[in-house]
VOGU-3710 file (C-alpha; in Angstrom, 3 decimals, decimal comma):
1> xxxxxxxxxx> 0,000/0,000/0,000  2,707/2,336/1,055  4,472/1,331/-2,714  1,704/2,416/-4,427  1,291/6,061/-2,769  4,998/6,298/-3,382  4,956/5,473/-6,708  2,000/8,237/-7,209  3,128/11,634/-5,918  3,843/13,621/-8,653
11> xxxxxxxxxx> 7,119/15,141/-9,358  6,269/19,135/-8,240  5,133/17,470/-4,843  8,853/15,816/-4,451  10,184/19,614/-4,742  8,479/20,493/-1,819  10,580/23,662/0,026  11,894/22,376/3,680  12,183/25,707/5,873  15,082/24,254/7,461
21> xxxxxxxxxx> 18,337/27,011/7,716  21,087/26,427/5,232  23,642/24,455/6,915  26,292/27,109/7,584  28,035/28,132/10,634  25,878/31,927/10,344  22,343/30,077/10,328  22,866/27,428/12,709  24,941/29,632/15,323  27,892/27,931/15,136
31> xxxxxxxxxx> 30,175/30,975/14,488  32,571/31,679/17,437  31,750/33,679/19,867  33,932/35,301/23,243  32,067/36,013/26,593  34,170/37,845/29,587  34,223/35,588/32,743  33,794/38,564/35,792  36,346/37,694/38,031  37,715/39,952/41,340
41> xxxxxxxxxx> 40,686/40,246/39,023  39,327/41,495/36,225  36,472/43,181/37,972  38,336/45,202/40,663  40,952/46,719/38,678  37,923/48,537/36,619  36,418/49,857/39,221  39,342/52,145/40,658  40,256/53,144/37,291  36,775/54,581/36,563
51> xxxxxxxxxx> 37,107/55,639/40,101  41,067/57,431/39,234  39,896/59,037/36,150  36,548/60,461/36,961  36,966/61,804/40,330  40,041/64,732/38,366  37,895/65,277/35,275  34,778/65,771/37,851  37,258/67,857/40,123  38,187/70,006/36,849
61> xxxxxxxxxx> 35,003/70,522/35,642  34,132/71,979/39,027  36,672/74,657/38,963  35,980/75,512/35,503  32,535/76,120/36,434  33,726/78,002/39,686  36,046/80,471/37,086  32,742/81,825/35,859  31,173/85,239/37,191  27,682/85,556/36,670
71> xxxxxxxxxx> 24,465/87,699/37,956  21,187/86,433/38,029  18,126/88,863/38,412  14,438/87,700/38,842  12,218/90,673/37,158  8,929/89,150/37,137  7,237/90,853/39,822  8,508/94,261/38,200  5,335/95,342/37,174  3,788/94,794/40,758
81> xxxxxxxxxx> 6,400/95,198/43,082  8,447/97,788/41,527  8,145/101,700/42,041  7,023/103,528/39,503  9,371/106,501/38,553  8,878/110,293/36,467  12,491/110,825/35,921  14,312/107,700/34,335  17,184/109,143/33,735  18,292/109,484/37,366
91> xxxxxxxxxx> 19,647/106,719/39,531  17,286/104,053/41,250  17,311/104,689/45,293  14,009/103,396/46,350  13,072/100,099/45,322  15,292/97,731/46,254  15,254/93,673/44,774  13,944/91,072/47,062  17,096/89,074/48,412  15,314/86,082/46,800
101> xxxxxxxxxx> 15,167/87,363/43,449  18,617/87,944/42,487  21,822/85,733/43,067  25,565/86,481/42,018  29,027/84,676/41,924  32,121/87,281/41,285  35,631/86,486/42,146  35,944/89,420/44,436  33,223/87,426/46,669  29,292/88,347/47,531
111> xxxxxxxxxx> 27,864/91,930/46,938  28,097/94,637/49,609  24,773/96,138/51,052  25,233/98,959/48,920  25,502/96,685/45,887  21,975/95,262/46,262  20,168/95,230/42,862  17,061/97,776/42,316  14,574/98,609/40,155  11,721/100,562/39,104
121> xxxxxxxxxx> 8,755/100,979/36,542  7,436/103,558/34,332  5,638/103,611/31,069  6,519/105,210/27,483  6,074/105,148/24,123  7,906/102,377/22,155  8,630/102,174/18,350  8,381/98,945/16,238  9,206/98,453/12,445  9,001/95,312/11,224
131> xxxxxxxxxx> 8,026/94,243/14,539  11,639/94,817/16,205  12,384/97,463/18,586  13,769/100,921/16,816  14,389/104,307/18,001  11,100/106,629/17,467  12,564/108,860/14,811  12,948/106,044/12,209  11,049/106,397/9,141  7,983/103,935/8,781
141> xxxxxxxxxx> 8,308/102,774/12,615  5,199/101,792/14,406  4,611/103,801/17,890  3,061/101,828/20,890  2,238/103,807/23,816  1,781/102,944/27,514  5,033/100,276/26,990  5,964/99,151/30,498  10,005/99,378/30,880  11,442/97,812/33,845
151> xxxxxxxxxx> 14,712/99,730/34,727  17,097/97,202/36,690  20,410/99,110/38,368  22,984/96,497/39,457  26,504/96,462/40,161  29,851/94,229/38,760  32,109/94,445/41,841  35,138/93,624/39,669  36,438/93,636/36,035  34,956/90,922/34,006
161> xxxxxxxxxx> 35,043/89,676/30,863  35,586/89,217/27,617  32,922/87,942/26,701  30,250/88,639/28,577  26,865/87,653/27,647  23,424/88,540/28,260  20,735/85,729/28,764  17,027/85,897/29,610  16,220/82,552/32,016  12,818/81,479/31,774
171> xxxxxxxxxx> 11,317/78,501/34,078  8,014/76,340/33,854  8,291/76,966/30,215  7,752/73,368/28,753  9,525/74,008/25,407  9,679/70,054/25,165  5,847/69,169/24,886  5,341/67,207/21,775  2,807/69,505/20,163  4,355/72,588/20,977
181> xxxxxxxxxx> 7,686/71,385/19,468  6,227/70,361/16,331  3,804/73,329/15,898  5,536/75,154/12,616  5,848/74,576/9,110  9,386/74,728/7,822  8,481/74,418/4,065  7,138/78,336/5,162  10,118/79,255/7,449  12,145/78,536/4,121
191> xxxxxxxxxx> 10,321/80,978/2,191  8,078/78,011/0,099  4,881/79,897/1,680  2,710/77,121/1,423  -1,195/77,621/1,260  -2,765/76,371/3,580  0,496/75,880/5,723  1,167/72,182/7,617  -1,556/70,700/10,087  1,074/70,716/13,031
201> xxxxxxxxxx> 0,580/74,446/12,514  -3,095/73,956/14,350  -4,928/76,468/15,763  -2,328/78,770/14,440  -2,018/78,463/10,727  -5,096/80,332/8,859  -7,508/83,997/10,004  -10,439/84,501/8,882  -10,802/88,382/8,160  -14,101/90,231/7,685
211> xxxxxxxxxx> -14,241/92,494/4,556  -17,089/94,220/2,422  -18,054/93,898/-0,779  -18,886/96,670/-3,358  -22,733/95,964/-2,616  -21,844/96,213/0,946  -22,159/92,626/2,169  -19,798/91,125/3,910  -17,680/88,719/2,933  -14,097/86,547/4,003
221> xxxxxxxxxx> -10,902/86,205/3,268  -8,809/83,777/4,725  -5,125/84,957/5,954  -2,368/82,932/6,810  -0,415/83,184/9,442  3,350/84,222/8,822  5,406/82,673/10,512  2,965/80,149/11,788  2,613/77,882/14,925  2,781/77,588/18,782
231> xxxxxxxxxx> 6,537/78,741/19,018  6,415/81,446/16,860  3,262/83,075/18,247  4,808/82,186/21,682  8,118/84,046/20,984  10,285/85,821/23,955  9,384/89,559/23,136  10,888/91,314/26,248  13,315/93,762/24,568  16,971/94,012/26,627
241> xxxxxxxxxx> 18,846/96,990/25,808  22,299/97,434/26,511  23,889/98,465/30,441  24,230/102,248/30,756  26,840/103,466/33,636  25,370/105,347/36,468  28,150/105,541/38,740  31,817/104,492/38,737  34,495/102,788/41,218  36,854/103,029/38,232
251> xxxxxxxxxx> 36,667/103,870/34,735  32,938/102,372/33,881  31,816/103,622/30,781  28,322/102,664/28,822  29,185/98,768/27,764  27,458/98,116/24,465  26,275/94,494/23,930  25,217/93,723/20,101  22,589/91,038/19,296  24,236/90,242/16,286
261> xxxxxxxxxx> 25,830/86,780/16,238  23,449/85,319/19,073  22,131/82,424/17,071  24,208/79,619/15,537  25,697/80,060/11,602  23,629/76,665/10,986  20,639/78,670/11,851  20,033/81,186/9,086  19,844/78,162/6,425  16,579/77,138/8,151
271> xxxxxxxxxx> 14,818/80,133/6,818  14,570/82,220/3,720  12,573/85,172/2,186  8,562/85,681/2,527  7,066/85,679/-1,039  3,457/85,958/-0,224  1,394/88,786/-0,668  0,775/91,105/2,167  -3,007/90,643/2,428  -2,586/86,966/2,159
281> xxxxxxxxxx> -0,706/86,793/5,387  -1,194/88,303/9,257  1,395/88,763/12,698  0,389/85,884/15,013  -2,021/87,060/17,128  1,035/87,787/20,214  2,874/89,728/17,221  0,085/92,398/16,588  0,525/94,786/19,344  3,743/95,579/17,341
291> xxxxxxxxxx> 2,139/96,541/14,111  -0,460/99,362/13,053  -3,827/97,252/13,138  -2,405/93,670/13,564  -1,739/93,386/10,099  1,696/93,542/7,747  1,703/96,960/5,337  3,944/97,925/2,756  5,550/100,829/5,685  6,178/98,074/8,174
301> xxxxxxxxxx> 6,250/94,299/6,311  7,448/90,935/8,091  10,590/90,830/9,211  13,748/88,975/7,358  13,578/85,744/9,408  17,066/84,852/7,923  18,211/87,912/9,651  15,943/88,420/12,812  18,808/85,987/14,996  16,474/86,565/18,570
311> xxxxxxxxxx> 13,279/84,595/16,355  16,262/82,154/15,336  17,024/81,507/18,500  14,225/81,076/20,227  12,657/78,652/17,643  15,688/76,241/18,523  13,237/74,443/21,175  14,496/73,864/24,776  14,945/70,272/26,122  13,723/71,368/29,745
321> xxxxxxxxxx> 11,344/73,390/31,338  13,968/75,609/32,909  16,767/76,936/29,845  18,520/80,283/29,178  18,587/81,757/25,718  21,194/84,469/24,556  19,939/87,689/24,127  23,570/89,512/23,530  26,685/89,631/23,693  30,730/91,562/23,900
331> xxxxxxxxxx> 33,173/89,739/22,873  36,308/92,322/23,022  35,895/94,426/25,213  35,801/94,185/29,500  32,844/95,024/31,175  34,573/97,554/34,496  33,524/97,175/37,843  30,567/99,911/38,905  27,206/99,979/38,888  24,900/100,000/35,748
341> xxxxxxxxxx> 21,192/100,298/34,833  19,515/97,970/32,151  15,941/99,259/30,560  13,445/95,598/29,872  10,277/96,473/27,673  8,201/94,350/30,363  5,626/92,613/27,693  6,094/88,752/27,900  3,766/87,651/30,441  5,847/85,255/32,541
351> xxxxxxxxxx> 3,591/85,337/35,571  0,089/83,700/33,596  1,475/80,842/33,379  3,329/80,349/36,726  6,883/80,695/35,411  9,400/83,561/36,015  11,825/85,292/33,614  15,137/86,449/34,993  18,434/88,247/33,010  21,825/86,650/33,275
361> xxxxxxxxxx> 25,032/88,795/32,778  27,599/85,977/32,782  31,348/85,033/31,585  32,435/81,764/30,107  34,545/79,405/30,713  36,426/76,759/28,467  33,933/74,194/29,135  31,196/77,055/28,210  28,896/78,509/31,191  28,289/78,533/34,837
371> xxxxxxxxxx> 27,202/74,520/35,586  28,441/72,507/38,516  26,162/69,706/38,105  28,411/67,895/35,512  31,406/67,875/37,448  29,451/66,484/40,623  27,880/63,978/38,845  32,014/62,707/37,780  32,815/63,322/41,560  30,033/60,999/42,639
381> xxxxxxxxxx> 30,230/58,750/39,635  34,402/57,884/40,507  33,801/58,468/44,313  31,162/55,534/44,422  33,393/53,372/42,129  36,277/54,132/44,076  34,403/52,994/47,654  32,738/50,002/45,806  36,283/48,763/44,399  37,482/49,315/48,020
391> xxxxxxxxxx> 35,109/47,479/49,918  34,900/44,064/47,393  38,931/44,273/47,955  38,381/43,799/51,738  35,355/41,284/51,022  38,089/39,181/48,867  40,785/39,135/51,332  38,893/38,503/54,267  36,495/35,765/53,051  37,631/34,962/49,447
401> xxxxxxxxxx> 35,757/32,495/47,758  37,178/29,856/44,767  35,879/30,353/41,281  33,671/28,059/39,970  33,212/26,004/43,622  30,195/24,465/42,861  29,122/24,064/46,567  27,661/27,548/46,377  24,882/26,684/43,819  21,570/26,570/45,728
411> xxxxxxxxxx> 20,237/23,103/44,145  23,752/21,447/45,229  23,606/22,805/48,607  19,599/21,807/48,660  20,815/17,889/48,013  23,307/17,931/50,513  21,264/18,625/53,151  18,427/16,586/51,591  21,081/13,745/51,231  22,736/14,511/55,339
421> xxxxxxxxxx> 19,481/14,623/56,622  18,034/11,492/54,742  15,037/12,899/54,405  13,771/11,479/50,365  12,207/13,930/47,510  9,933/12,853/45,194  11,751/11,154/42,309  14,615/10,331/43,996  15,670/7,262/46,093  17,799/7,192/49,198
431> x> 18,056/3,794/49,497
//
């Protein structure tokens, strides 16, 4: 019987495909192969050299980070806490910084009482073209009135510098959140002005205007928003001018700090030239205080994105919810000891959303700014190795143990005392 359904399967059935793996060394895992055997000899010796090279690297980046000077000032609560001043050209005397909103690290040690940070309030009339800050006699500039400027006096107690740069701080600002960071269109940041712009763009891409018709109805158009998205509308627009001397120890004179150079080379090849129309596009709705009726004219059109470097840098997103962003910068010439007085158009609203926003006059050093927490985490990193390496040393002196004694597997030392104890398992016979 088993002939004849032999003889009967056709030839296509003989070819049947096994799934077995070719019979080489690759598919059947017979290649050669290494695995480390952890031994207190092998194992020991690695921990105290983590331990010896960490522990100076840790210890240098510490003092590099000690090396730079730096002044932090809180100004949130300007606008509330602040005295409000008719003469700001004359030196601040009355409204001295809370102790907890300011903090400083200079080489000549802590400020002196008479050092203390102040500041005061008053309102003026601001000018805008192209929505950046520019003196009021400019041609075509946009006037804003009733502009809150926080004036900030504070005083460098030594020499520091070059550089020194200028930072704004801001906290609680979650830069990271996955809409947020993927809210803009970069087809339109490149000058490809696409209509309608991306969907991550949403709420923020399109307007809907309200116009009139010749017969007097009304009618719609539909704008789009240039440059569009949650970080653009969201933009740091607190404008820091440049320290003025008020008074002198020394030879203090007005240090000019340029925002030029504040964003990274790679930066400007992420955007290019607007080419839409100026009635198919409108400011975000956080730009339009800075243009006459929220809306781009032929006297005061978009600004150059390729050029504006503070837009630049604040669309490079943030990995944390705490981050400084470079505002400006000197990098030839020494900032003198004495006191000096900083003017803040007060308009990003730090406070609605529970964060704060604080300016940062600050050196470098050559591992870049003020940040101990590197270096501690090589001290602790090589200070545990070093104690761990220490204390498996003792352990191997004072009870060492023989590789590969198989007395300390748990199922050997289980039959032993099964075995010593004649007590029988099931499956086994101690007879």
């Amino acid at each position: 019987m088993s002939q004849t359904q032999t003889s009967s399967i056709t030839g296509d059935e003989k070819k049947v495909k096994s799934r077995r793996p070719a019979n080489t060394a690759f598919r059947q895992q017979r290649l050669k192969a290494w695995q480390p055997i952890l031994t207190p000899k092998t194992v020991l010796p690695l921990f105290f050299i983590i331990g010896i090279v960490f522990a100076p690297v840790g210890g240098l980046l510490l003092w590099a980070s000690s090396q730079v000077q730096e002044l932090v000032i809180d100004y949130t609560d300007c606008g509330t806490l602040a005295p409000i001043t008719k003469d700001p050209s004359s030196a601040i005397t009355d409204g001295e910084i809370p102790s907890d909103n300011y903090s400083s690290y200079f080489k000549s040690g802590d400020l002196l009482p008479g050092q203390v940070p102040m500041w005061r309030q008053y309102n003026t009339t601001v000018a805008y073209k192209q929505g950046i800050f520019s003196p009021t006699n400019e041609t075509g500039s946009f006037q804003v009135p009733n502009t809150r400027v926080c004036q900030i006096q504070f005083t460098i107690p030594n020499n520091i510098g070059p550089p020194v740069f200028l930072y704004y701080r801001l906290t609680n600002f979650f830069q990271n959140h996955r809409r947020y960071v993927k809210s803009y269109d970069s087809d339109q940041l490149l000058g490809q002005n696409p209509s309608p712009p991306a969907a991550s763009c949403y709420p923020l891409d399109t307007s809907v205007l309200p116009t009139a018709t010749a017969s007097g109805a009304s009618a719609s158009q539909t704008q789009v928003y240039y440059p569009c998205g949650l970080v653009a509308n969201s933009m740091f627009n607190d404008t820091i001018l440049s320290p003025v001397v008020v008074s002198t120890g020394g030879t203090a004179t007005n240090y000019s700090m340029t925002n030029t150079g504040i964003a990274w080379s790679s930066d400007a090849n992420l955007y290019g030239t607007n080419s839409y129309k100026l009635d198919q596009i409108k400011p975000p709705p956080y730009w339009q205080a800075r243009w006459a009726n929220g809306s781009y004219s032929s006297d005061n059109p978009p600004p150059s994105l390729g050029k504006y470097e503070e837009f630049q840098v604040w669309m490079r997103t943030a990995g944390l919810p705490t981050f400084s962003k470079l505002a400006r910068r000197n990098d030839s010439e020494v900032m003198q000891q004495g006191t000096y007085k900083i003017e803040v158009h007060d308009n990003f609203p730090a406070g609605i959303y529970g964060g704060t926003k604080s300016l940062v006059i600050s050196t470098q050093s050559a591992m870049g700014g003020k940040n101990p927490n590197l270096g501690i985490a090589y001290l602790v990193v090589g200070g545990l190795c070093i104690i761990l390496g220490t204390l498996f040393t003792i352990a191997r002196f004072v009870k060492p143990r023989k590789l590969g004694d198989h007395t300390y597997l748990t199922w050997n030392n289980d039959q032993s005392s099964a075995t010593a104890t004649g007590v029988s398992r099931p499956g086994h016979d101690t007879a």
